[in-house]
TIRO-2110 file (N, C-alpha, C; in Angstrom, 1 decimal):
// TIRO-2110
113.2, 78.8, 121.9, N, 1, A
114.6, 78.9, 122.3, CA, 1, A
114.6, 78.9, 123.8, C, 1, A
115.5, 78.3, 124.2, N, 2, A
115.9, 78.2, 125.9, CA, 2, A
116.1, 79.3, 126.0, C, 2, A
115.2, 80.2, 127.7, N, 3, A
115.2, 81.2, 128.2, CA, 3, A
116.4, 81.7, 128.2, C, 3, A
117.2, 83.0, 127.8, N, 4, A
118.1, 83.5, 128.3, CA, 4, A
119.1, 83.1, 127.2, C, 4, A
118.7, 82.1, 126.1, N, 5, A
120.4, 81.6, 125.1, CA, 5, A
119.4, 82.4, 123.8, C, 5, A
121.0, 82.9, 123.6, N, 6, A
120.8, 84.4, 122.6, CA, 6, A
121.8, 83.9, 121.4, C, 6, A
121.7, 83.4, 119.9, N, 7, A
122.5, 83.4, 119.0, CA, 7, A
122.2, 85.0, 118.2, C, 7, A
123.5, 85.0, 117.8, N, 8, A
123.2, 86.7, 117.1, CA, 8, A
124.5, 87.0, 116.2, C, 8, A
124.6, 87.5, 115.3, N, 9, A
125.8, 88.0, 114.9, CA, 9, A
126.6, 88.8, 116.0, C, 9, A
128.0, 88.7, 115.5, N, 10, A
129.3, 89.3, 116.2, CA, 10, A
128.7, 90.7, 115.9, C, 10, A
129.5, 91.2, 117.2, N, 11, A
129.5, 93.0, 117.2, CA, 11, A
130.4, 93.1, 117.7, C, 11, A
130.8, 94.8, 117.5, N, 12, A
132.6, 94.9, 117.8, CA, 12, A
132.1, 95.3, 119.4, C, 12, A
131.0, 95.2, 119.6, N, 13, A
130.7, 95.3, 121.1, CA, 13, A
131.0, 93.8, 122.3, C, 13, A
131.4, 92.7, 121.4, N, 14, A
131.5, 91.0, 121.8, CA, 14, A
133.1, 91.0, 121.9, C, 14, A
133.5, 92.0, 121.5, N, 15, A
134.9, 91.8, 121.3, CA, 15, A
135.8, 91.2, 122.6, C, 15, A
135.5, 92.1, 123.6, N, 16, A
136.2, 92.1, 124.7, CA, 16, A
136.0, 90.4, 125.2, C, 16, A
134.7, 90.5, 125.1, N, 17, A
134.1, 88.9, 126.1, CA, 17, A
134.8, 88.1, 125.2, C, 17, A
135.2, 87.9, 123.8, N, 18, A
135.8, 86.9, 123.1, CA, 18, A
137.5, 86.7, 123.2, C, 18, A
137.5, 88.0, 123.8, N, 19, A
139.2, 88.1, 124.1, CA, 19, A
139.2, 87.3, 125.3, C, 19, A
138.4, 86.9, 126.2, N, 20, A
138.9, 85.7, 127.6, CA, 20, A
138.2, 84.9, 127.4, C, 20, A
137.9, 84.5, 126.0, N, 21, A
137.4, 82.9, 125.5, CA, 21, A
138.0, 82.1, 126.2, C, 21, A
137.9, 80.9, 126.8, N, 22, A
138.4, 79.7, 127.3, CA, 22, A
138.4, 78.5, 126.5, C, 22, A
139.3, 77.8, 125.8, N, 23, A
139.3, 76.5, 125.0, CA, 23, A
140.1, 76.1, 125.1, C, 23, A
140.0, 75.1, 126.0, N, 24, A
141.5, 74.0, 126.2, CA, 24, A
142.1, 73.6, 124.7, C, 24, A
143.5, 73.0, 125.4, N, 25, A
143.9, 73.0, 123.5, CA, 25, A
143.6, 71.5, 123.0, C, 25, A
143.1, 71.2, 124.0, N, 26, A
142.9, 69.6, 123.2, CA, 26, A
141.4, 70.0, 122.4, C, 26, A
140.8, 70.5, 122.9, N, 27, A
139.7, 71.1, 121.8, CA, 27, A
140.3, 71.8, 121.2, C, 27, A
140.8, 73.1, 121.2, N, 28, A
141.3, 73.8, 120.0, CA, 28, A
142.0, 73.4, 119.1, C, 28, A
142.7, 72.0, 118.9, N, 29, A
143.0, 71.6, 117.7, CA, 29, A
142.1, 71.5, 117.0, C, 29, A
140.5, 71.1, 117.0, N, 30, A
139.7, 71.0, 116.1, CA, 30, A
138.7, 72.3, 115.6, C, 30, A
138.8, 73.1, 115.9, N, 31, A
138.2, 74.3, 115.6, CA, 31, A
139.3, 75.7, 115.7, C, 31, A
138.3, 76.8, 115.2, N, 32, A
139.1, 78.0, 115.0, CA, 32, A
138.9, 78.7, 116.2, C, 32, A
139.7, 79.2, 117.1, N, 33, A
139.3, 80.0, 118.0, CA, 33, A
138.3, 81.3, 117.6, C, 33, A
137.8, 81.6, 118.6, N, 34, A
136.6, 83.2, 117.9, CA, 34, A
137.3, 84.2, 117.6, C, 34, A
138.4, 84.7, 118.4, N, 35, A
139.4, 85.6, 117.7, CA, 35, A
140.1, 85.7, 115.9, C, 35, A
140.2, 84.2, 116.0, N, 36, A
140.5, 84.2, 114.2, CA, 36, A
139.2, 83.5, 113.6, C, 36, A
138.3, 83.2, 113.9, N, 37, A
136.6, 83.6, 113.2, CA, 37, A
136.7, 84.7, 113.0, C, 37, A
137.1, 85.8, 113.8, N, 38, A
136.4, 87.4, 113.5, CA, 38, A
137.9, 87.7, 112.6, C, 38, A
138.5, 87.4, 112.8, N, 39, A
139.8, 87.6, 111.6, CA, 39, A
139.4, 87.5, 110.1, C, 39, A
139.0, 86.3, 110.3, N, 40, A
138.4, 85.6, 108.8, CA, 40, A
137.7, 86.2, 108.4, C, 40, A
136.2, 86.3, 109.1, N, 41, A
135.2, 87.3, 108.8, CA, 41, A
135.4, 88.5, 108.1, C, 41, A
136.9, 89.1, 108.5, N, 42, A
136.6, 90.5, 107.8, CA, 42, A
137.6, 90.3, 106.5, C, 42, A
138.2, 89.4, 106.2, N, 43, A
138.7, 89.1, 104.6, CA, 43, A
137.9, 88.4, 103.8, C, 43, A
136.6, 88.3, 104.3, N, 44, A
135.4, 87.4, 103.6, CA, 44, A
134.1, 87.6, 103.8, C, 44, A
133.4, 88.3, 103.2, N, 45, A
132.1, 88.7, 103.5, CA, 45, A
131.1, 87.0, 103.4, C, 45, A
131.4, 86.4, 102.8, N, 46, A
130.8, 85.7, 103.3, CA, 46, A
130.6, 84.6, 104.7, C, 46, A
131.8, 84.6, 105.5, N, 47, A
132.1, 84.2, 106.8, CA, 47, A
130.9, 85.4, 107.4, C, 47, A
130.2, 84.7, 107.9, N, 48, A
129.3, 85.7, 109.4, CA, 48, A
129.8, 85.0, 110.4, C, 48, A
130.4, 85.9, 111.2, N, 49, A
130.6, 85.0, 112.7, CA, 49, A
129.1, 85.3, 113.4, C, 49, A
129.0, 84.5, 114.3, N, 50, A
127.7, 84.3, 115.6, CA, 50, A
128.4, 84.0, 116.7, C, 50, A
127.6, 85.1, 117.9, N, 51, A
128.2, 84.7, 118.9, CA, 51, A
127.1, 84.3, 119.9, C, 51, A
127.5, 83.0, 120.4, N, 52, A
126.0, 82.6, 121.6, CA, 52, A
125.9, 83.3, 123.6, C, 52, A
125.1, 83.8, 123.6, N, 53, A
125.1, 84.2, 125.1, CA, 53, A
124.2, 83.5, 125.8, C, 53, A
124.3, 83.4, 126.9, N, 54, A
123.4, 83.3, 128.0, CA, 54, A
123.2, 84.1, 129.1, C, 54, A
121.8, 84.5, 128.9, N, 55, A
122.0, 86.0, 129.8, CA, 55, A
122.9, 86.8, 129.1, C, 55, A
123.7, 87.0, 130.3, N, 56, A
125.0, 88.1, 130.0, CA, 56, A
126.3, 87.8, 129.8, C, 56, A
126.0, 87.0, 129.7, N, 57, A
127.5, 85.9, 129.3, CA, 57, A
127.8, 85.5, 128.1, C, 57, A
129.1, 85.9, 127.6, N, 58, A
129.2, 84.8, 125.9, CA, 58, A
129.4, 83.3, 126.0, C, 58, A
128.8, 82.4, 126.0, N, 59, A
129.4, 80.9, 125.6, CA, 59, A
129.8, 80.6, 125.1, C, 59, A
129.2, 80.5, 123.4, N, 60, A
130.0, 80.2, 122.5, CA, 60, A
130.5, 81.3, 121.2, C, 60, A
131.0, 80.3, 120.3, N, 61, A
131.0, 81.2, 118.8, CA, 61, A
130.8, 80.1, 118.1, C, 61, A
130.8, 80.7, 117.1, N, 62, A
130.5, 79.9, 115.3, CA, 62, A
130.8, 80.5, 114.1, C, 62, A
130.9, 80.4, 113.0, N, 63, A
131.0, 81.1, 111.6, CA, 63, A
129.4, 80.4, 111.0, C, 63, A
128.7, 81.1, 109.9, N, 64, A
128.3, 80.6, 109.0, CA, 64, A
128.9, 80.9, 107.7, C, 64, A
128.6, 79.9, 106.9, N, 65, A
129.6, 80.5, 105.4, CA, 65, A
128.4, 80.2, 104.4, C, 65, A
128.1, 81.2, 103.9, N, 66, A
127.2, 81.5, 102.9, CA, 66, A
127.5, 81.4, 101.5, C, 66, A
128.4, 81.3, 100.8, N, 67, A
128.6, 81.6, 99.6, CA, 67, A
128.3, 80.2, 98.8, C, 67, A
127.5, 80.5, 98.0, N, 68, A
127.1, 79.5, 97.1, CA, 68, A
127.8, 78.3, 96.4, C, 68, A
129.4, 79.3, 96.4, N, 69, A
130.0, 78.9, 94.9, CA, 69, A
131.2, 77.9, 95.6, C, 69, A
131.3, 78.5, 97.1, N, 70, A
132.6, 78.0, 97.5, CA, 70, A
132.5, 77.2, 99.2, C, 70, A
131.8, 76.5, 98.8, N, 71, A
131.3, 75.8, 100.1, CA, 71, A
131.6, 74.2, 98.9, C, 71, A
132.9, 74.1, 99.5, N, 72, A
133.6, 72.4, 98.9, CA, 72, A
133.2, 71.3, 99.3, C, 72, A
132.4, 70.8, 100.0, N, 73, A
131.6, 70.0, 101.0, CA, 73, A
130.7, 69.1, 99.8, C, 73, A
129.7, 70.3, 99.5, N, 74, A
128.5, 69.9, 99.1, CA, 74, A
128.3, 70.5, 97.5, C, 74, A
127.6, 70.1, 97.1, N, 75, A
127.3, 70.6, 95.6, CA, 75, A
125.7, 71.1, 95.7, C, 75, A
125.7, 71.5, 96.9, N, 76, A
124.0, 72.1, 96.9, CA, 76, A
124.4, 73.4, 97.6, C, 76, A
124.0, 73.8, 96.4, N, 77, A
124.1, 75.7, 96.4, CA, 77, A
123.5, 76.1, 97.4, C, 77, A
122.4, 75.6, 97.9, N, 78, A
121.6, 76.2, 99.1, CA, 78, A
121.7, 75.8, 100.5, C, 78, A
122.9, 75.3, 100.6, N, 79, A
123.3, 74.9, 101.5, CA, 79, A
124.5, 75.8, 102.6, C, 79, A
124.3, 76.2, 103.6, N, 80, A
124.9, 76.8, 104.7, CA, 80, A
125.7, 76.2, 105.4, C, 80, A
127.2, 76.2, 105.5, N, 81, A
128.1, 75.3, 106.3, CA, 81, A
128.5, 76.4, 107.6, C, 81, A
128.4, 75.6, 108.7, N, 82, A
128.6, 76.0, 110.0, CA, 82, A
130.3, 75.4, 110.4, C, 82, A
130.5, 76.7, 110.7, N, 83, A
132.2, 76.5, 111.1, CA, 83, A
132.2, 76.9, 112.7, C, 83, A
133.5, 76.3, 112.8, N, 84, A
134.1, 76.7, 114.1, CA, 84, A
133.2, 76.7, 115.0, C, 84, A
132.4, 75.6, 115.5, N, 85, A
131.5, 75.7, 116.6, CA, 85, A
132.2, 75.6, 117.6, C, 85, A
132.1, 76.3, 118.6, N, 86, A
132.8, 76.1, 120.3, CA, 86, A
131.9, 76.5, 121.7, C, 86, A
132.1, 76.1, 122.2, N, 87, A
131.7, 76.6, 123.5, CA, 87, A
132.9, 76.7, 124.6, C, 87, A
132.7, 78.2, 125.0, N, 88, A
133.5, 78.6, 126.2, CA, 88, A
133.5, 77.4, 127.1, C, 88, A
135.0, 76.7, 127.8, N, 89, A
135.0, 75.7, 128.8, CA, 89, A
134.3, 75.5, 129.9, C, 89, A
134.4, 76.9, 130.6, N, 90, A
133.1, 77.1, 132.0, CA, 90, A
132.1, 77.2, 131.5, C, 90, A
131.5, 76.8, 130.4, N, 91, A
130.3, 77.0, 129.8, CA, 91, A
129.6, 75.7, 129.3, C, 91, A
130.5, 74.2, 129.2, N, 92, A
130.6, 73.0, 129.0, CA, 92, A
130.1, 72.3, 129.8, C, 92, A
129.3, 71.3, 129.2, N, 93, A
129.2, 69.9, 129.8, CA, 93, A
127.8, 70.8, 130.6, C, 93, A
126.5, 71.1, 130.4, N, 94, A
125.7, 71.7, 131.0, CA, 94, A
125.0, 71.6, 129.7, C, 94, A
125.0, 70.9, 128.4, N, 95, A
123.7, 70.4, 127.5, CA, 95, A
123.4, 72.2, 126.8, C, 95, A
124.6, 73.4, 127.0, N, 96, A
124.3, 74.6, 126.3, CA, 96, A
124.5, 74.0, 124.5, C, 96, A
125.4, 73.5, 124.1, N, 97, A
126.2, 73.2, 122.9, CA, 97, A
124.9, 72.3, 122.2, C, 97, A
124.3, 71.3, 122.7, N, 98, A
123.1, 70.7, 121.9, CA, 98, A
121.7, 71.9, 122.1, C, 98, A
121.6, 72.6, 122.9, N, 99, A
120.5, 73.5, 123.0, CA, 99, A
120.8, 74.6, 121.6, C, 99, A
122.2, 75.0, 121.4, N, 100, A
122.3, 75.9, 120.5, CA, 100, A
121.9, 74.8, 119.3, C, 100, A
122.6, 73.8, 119.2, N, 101, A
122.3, 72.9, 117.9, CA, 101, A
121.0, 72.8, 117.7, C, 101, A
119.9, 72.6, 118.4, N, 102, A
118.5, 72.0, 118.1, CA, 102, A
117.7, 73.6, 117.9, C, 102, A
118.0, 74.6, 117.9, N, 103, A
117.7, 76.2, 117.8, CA, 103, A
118.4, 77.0, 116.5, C, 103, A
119.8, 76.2, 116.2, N, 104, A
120.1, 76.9, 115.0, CA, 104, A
119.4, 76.7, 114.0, C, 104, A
118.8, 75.6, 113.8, N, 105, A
117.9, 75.6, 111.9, CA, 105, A
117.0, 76.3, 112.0, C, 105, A
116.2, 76.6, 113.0, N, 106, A
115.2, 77.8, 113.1, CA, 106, A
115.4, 79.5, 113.0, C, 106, A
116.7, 79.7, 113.5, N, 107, A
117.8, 80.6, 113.7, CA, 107, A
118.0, 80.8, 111.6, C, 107, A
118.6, 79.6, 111.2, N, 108, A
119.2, 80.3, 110.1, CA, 108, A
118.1, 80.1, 108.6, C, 108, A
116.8, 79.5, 108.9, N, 109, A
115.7, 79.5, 108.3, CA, 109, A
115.0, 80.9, 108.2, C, 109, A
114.9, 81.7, 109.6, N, 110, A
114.5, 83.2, 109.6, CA, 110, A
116.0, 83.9, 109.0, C, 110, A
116.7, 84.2, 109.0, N, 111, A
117.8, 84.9, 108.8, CA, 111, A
118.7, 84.5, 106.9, C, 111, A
118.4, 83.1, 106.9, N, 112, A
119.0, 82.9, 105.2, CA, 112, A
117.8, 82.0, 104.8, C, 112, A
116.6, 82.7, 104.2, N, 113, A
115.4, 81.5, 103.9, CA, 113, A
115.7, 81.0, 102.4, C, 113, A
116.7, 81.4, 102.0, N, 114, A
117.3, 80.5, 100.6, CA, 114, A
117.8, 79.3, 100.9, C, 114, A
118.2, 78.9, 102.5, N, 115, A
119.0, 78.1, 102.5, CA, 115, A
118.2, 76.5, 102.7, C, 115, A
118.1, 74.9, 102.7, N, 116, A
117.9, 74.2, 103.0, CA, 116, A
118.7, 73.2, 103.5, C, 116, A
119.7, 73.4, 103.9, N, 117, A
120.5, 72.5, 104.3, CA, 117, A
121.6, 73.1, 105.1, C, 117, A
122.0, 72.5, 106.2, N, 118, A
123.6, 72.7, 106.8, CA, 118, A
124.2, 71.6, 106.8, C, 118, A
125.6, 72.4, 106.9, N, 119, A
126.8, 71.4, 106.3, CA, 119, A
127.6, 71.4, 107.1, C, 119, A
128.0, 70.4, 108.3, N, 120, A
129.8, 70.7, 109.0, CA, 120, A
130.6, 69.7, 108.5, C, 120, A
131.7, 70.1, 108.9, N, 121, A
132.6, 69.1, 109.3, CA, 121, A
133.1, 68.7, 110.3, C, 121, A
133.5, 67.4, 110.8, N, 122, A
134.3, 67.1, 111.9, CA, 122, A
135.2, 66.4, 112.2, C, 122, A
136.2, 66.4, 112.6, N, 123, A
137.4, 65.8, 112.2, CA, 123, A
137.3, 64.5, 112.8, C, 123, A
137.5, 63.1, 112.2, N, 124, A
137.2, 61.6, 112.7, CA, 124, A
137.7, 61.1, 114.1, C, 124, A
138.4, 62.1, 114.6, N, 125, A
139.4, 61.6, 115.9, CA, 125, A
137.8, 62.4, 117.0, C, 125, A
137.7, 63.5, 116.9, N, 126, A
136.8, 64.7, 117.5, CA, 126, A
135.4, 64.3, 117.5, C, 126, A
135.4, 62.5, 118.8, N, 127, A
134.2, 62.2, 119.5, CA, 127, A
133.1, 62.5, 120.2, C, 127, A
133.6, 63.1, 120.9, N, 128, A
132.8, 64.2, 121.7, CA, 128, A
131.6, 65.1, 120.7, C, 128, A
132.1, 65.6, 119.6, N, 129, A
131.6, 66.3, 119.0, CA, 129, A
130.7, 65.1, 117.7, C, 129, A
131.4, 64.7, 117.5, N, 130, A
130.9, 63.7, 116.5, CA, 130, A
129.4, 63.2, 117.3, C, 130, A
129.5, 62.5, 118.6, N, 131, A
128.1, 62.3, 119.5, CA, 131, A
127.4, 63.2, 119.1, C, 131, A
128.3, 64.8, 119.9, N, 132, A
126.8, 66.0, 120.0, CA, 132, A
126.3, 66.1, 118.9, C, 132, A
126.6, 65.9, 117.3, N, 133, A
126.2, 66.7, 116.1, CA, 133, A
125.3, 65.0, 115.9, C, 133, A
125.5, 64.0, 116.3, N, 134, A
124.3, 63.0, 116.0, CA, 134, A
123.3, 63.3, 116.6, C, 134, A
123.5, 63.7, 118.1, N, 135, A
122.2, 63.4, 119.3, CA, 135, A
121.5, 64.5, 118.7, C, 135, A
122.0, 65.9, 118.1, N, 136, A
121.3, 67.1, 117.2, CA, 136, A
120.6, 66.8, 116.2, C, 136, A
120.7, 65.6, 115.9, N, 137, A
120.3, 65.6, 114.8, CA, 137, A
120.9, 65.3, 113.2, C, 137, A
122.1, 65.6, 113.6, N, 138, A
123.0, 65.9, 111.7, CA, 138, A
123.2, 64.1, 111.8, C, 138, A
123.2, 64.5, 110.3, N, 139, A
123.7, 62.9, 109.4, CA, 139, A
124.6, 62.9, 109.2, C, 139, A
125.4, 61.7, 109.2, N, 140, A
127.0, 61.1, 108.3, CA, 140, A
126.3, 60.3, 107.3, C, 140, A
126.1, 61.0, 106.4, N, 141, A
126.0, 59.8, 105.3, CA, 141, A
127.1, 59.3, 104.3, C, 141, A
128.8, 59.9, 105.0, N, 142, A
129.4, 58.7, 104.5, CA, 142, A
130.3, 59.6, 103.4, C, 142, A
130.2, 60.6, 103.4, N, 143, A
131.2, 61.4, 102.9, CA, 143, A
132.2, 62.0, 103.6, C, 143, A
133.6, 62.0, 103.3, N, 144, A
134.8, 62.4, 103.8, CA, 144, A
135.5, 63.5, 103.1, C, 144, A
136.0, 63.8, 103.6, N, 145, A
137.1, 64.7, 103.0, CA, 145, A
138.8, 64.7, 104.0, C, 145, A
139.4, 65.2, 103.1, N, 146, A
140.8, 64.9, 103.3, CA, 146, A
141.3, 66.6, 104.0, C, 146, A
141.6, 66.6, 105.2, N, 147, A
141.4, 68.0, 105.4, CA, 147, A
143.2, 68.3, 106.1, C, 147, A
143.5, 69.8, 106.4, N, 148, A
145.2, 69.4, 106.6, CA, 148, A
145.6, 68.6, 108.1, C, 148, A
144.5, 68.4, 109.0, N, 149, A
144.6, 68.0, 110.0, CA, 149, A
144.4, 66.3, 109.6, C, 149, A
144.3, 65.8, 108.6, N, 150, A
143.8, 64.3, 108.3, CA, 150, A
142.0, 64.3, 108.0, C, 150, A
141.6, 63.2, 108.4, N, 151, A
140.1, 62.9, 107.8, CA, 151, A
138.8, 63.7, 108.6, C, 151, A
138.2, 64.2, 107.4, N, 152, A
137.1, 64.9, 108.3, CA, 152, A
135.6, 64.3, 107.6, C, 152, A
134.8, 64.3, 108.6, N, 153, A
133.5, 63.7, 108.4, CA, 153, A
132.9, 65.0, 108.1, C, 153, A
131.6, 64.6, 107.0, N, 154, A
130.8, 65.8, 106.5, CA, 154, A
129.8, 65.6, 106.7, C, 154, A
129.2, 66.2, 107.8, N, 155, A
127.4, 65.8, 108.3, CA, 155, A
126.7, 66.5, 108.0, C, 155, A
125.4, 66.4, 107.8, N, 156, A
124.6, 67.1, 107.4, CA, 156, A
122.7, 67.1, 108.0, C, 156, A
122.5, 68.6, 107.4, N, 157, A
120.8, 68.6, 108.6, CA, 157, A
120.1, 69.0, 107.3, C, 157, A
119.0, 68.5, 107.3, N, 158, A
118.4, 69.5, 106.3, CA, 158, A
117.4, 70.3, 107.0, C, 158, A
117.0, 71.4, 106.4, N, 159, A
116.1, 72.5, 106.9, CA, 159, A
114.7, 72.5, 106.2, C, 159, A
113.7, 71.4, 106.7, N, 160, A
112.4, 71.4, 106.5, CA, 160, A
112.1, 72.8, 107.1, C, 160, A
END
């Protein structure tokens, strides 16, 4: 892992730092801000929120979603779908966002070793992100879904 970047579960101790999250809204249409990640989180045990630091700083957030039964994506039970990836804006364009990506399968191999596979989505307009989740590594092999924002791509990593 790059010296100093820390993924970890949410603590009601991240709270404050998540409350001056920075996310322009042209990104925030495609993700959940971390404030309603940790919303979600607590009507759903299976939402884990993660929050990324560096040093002493929060950068980003994420969800993982665990549950077997209700991960609509994929039909492979052992599969982990990663939500709401973001990185704080002062925190952007500095190669943090692909350093978390190439660190999370190691991340969620120690922490859910049932799992073999991650799953996102991304919405077909949301280029930017569509690049970073190739240059990471994830696949489009060509599955879609119909999501309420319009078309979302479903990529995927598997966890050797």
């Amino acid at each position: 892992m790059m010296a100093g970047l820390i993924i970890r579960p949410f603590m009601e101790s991240d709270f404050e730092a998540l409350s001056n999250y920075c996310l322009p809204i042209e990104q925030a249409i495609y993700t959940s801000l971390p404030l309603k990640v940790i919303e979600d989180f607590r009507k759903d045990k299976y939402n884990l929120p993660m929050v990324i630091y560096l040093d002493e700083d929060l950068i980003g957030c994420f969800a993982l979603y665990t549950d077997k039964a209700g991960n609509q994506y994929t039909s492979n039970e052992n599969a982990i779908l990663l939500k709401s990836f973001s990185l704080d804006l002062r925190h952007q364009k500095k190669g943090l966002a692909f350093k978390t990506l190439k660190v999370l399968p190691d991340m969620i191999k120690l922490s859910h070793p049932d799992k073999d596979e991650i799953i996102l989505t991304v919405h077909h307009t949301n280029v930017p992100a569509i690049n970073l989740y190739k240059k990471a590594g994830f696949i489009d092999k060509g599955y879609r879904f119909n999501g309420e924002e319009g078309e979302e791509f479903i990529f995927h990593s598997a966890l050797d």
